[in-house]
VOPAGU-2260 file (C-alpha; in pm, 1 decimal, decimal comma):
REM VOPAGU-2260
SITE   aa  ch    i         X         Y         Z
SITE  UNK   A    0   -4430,1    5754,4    5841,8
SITE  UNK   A    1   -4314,5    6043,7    6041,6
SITE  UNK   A    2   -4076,5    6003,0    6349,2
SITE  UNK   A    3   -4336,3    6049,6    6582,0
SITE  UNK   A    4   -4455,0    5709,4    6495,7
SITE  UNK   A    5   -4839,7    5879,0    6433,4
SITE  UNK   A    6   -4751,8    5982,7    6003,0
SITE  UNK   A    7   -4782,4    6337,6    6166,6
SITE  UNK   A    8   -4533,0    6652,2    6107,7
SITE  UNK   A    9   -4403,4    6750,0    6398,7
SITE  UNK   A   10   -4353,7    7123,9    6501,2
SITE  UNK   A   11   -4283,9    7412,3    6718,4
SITE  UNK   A   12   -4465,2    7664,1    6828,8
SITE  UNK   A   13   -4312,4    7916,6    6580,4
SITE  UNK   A   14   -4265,9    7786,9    6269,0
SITE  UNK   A   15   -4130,3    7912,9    5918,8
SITE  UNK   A   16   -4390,0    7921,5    5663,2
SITE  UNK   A   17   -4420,7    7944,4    5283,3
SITE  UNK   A   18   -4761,8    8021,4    5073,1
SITE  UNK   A   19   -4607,2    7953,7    4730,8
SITE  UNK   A   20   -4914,1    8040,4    4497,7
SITE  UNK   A   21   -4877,2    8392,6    4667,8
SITE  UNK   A   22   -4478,5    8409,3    4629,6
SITE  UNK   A   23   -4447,9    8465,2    5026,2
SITE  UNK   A   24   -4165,7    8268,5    5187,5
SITE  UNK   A   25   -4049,3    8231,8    5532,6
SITE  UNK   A   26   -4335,4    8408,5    5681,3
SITE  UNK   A   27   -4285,4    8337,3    6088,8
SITE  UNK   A   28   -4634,3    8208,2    6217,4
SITE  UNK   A   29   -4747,4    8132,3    6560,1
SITE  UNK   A   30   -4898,4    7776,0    6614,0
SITE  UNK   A   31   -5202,9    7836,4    6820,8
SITE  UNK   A   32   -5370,6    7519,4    6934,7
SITE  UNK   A   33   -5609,6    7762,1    7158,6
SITE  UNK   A   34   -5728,3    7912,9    6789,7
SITE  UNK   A   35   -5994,0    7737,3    6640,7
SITE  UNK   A   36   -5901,0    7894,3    6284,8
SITE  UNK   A   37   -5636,8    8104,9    6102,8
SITE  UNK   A   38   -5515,8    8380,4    6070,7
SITE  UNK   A   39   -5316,2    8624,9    5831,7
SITE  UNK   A   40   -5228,5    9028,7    5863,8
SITE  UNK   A   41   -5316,8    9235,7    5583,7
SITE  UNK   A   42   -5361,8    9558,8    5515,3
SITE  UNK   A   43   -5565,8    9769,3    5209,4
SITE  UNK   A   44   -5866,2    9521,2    5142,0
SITE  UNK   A   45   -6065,5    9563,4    4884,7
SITE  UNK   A   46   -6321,0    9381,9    4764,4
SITE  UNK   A   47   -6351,1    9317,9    4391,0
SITE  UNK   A   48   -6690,6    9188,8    4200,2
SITE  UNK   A   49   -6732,3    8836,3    4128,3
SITE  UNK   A   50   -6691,6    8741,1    4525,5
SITE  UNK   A   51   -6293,7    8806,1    4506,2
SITE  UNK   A   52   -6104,6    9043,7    4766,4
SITE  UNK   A   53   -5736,9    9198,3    4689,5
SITE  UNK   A   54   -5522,9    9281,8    5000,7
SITE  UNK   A   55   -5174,0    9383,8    5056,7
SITE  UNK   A   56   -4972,3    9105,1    5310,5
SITE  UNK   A   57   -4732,0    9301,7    5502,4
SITE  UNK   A   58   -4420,7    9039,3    5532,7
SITE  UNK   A   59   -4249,0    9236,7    5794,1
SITE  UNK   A   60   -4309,5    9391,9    6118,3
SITE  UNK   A   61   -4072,5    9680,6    6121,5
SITE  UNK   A   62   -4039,6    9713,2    5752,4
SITE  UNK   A   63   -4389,8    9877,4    5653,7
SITE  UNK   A   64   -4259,6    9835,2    5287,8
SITE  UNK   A   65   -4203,4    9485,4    5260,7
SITE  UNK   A   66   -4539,8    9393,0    5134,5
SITE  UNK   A   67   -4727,1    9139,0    4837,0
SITE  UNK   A   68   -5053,5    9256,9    4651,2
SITE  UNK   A   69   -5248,2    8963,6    4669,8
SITE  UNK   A   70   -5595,2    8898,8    4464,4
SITE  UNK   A   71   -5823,4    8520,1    4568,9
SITE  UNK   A   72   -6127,5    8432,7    4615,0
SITE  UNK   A   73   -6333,5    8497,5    4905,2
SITE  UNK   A   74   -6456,8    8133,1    5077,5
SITE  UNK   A   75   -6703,3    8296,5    5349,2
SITE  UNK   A   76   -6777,9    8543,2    5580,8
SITE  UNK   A   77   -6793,7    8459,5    5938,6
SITE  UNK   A   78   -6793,8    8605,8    6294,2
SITE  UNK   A   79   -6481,2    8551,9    6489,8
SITE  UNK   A   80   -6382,1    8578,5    6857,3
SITE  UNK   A   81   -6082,1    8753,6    6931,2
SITE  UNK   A   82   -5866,3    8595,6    7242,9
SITE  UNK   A   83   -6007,2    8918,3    7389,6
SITE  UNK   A   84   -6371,6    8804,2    7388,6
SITE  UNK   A   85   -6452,3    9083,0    7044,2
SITE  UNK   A   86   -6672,9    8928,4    6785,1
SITE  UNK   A   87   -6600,0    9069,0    6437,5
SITE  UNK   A   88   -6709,7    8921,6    6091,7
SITE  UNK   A   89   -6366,4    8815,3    5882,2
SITE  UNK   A   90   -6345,5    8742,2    5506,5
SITE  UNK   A   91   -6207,7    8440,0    5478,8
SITE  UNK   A   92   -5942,7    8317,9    5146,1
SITE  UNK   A   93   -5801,3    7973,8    5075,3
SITE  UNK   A   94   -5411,0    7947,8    5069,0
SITE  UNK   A   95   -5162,3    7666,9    4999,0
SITE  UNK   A   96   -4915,7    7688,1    5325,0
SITE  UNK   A   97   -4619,9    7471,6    5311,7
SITE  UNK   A   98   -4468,9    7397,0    5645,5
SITE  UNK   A   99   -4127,7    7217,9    5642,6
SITE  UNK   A  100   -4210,3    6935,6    5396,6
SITE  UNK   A  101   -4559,6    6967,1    5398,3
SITE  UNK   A  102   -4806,0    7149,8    5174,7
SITE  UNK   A  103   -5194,7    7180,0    5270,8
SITE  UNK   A  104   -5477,1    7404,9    5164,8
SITE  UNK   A  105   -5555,1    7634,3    5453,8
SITE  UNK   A  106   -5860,8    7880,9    5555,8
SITE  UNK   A  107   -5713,0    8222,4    5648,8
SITE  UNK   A  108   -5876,8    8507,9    5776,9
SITE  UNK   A  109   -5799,4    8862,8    5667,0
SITE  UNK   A  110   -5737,2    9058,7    5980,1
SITE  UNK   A  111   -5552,4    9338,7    6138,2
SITE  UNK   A  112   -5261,6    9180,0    6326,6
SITE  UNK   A  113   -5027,5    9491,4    6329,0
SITE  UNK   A  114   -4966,1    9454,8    6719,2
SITE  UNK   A  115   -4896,5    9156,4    6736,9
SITE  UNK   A  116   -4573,8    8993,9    6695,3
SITE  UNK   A  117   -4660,6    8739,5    6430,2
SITE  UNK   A  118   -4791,4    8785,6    6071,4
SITE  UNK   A  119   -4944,4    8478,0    6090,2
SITE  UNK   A  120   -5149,2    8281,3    6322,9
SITE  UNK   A  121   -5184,4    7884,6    6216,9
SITE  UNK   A  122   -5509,7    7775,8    6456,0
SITE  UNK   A  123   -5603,3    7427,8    6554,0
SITE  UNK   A  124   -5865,8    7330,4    6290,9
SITE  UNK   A  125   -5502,6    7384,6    6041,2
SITE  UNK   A  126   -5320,5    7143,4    6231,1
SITE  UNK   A  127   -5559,4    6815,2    6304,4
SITE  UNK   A  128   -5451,2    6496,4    6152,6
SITE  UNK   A  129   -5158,6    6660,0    5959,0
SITE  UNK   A  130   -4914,6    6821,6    6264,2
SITE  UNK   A  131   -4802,9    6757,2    6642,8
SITE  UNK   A  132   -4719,0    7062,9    6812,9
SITE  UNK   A  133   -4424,2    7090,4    7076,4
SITE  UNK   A  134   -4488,9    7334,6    7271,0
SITE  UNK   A  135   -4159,9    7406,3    7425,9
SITE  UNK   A  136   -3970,3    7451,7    7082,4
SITE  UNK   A  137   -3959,5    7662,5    6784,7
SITE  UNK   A  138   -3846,6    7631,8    6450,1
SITE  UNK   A  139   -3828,3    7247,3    6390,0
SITE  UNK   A  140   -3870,1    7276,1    6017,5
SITE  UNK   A  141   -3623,6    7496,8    6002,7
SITE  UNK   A  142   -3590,9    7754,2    5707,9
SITE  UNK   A  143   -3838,3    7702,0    5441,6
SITE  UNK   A  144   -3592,2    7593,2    5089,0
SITE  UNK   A  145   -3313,7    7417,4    5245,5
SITE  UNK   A  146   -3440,0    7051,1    5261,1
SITE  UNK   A  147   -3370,6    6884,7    5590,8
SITE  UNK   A  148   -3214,8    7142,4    5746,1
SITE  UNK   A  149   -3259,1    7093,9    6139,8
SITE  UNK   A  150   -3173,7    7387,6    6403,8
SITE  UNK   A  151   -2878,2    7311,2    6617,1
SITE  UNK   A  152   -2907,0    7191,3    6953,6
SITE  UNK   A  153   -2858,1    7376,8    7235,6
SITE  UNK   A  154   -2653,8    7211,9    7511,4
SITE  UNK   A  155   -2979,9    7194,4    7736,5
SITE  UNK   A  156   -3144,4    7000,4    7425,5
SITE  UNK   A  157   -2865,9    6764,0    7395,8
């Protein structure tokens, strides 16, 4: 049991992530309980025959050349909202995403996210019956490879 008291993971609203089949560690995501699904930036997709798609994940927002070549299956195709009310169809891919000390198979999206501040979106549908989110904090599973590593409290925290 978790120390919430529910068996659930508790975390912030920026979180370190890891999506180990891919190699990609310490990817900063957004926790978006206002997103119904996820999402990831790429850039350079391609789709490939036998329903797969290969995509570039840029792992940095200032450094254009920090980047993984990435090759999965697609799961679907499927219209999406943007939070500014655009409808586009996304390809969708199936990732294992390991937050803190927790591993589950997510849906992704394959999107253009290159103004926003996060690689990484983690939507609602990600989170239910595995994660609480606290709103006010960030970071509660601290950095992805040091096991039980928890951010220092600042004095108003205390």
């Amino acid at each position: 049991m978790k120390p919430d008291g529910t068996g659930r993971v508790v975390i912030g609203w920026v979180e370190f992530v890891d999506l180990p089949d891919w190699k990609i560690r310490r990817l900063r995501a957004k926790v978006d309980t206002g997103a119904r699904s996820s999402a990831l930036h790429v850039e350079n997709i391609r789709e490939l025959k036998n329903g797969r798609v290969r995509f570039d994940v840029r792992l940095h927002r200032r450094k254009a050349d920090r980047k993984v070549s990435v090759e999965a299956p697609i799961t679907r195709r499927s219209p999406v909202r943007s939070s500014m009310g655009h409808s586009t169809t996304r390809i969708f891919v199936e990732a294992r995403v390991r937050i803190g000390p927790t591993e589950h198979v997510l849906e992704l999206s394959l999107v253009d996210r290159e103004k926003m501040i996060f690689r990484m979106l983690i939507g609602r549908s990600a989170l239910a019956h595995h994660y609480l989110v606290d709103a006010g904090r960030r970071y509660l599973q601290g950095k992805p490879g040091r096991p039980g590593r928890r951010p220092r409290l600042r004095a108003r925290e205390a």
